[in-house]
Every structure is written in structure tokens, then in C-alpha cells.
C-alpha positions in Angstrom: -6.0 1.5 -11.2 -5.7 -1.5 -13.3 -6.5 -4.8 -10.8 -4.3 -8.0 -10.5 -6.9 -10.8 -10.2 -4.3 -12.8 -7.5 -4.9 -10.4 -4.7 -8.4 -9.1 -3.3 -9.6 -6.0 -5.0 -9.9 -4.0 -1.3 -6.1 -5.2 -0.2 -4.9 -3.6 -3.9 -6.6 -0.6 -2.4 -5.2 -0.5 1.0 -1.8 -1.2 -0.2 -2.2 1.7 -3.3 -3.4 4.3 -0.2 -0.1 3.0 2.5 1.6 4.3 -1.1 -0.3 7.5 -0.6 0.5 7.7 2.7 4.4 7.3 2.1 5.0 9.2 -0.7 3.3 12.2 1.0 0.0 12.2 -1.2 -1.5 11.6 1.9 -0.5 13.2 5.3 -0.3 12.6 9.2 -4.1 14.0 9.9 -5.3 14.5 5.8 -8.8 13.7 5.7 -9.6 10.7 3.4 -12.4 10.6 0.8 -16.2 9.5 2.0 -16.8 5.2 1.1 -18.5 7.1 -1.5 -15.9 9.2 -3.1 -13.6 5.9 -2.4 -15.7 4.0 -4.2 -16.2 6.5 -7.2 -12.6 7.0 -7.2 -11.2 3.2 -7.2 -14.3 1.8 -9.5 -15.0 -0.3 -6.6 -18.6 -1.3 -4.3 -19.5 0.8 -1.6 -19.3 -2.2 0.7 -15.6 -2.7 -0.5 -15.1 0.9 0.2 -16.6 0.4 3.6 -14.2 -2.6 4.2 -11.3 -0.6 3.4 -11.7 1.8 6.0 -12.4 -0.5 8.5 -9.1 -2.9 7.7 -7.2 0.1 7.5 -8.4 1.7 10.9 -8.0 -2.2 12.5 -3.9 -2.0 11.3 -4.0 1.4 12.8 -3.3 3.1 9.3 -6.7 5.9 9.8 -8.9 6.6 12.4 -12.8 7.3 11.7 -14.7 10.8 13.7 -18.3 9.4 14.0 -20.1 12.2 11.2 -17.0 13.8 10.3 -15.3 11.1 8.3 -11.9 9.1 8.3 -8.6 11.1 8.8 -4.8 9.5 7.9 -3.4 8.6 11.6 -1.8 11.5 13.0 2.1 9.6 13.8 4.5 10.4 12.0 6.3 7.1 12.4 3.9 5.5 11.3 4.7 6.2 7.9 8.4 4.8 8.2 6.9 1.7 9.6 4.5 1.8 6.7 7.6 2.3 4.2 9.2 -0.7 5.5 7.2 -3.1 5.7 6.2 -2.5 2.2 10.1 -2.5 0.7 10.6 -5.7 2.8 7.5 -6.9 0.8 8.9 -6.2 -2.2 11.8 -7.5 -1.8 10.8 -10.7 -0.3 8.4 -11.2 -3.6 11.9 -10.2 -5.8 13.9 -12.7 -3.9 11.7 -15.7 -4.2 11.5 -14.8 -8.3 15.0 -14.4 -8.6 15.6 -17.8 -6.5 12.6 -19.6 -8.7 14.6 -18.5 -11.7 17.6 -20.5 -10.4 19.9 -17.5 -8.9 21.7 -17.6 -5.4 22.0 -14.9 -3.5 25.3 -13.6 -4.6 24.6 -13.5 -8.2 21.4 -11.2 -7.2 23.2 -9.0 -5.8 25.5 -8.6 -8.9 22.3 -8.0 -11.1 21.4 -5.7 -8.5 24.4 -4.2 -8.9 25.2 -4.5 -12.4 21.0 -3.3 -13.1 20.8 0.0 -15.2 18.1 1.8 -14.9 16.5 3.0 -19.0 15.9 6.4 -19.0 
């Protein structure tokens, strides 16, 4: 994972695993990897690992069995709350670019529109 040096290193994390979550990578009950195998896997500090799992189980996103490990919350709707909140993000972010870039909102929505996807 390459790292944007604007936005903590652990909330990069969290927001790559609500990803996980949404796309399906990770599912309602999956089992998560140890801090250790987090840790391994993002190139990150075992403490950062640590703080992961414990912002994630404060949002409600995981929930930790005491010797077992951390599991992916087990409600479904949580991961269409998840999915939302992350588009409205995104396009929060894309509106206040477009905006600093001098466009109103009707002329987004014609680039929107017009956009073209390269194959």
C-alpha cells in the first residue's frame, strides 16, 4: 500500500479494510489477521496495528473475542452504511476540487456526464 503523507498512516488502514469490508474481501463474521499479521501485512508498527483494531471496534466496524482474535461485525447493514459513507466522502472531496477549480455545479454534472471512462 503506498501511503499519502496528508492522512495518518492507521486511518489509510482503516479506510483500505471498510474497502475490504464492502467489496466482500472481508465478510459479516471473517476473522481479521492478529496486530501481528496486520502489521506484517500493511508494513506498519505493532502499536499502529493495535490502534487499528481498537478505532475500528470503537466505530463498531469489528469486534475483538478476548484469546481468539478480532472478527468483521456480524450485520449486514453495516456494510451499506459503510459503502455510503465512504462514496459521500468521495464525492464530497470531488466536489470541493471541482469547485476549487472554478466549476459550478451544473457544469460538473456535464463532465460527469460527458466523462468516458479509457479502457
Amino acid at each position: 500500500m503506498d501511503y499519502n503523507t496528508e492522512m495518518p498512516i492507521y486511518l489509510q488502514v482503516i479506510k483500505d479494510l471498510k474497502k475490504k469490508m464492502v467489496q466482500g474481501q472481508l465478510k459479516p463474521g471473517d476473522k481479521m489477521p492478529s496486530n501481528r499479521e496486520l502489521a506484517v501485512l500493511y508494513k506498519i508498527n505493532q502499536n499502529t496495528a493495535a490502534r487499528i483494531y481498537r478505532e475500528m471496534e470503537t466505530a463498531g466496524y469489528c469486534f475483538t473475542r478476548r484469546g481468539i482474535g478480532t472478527f468483521v461485525v456480524e450485520e449486514q447493514e453495516m456494510f451499506g452504511t459503510i459503502k455510503q459513507e465512504m462514496a459521500e466522502e468521495l464525492l464530497k472531496n470531488f466536489m470541493r476540487e471541482m469547485k476549487d477549480l472554478g466549476y459550478q455545479k451544473d457544469d460538473i454534472i456535464f463532465q460527469v456526464a460527458d466523462y468516458k471512462e479509457e479502457e
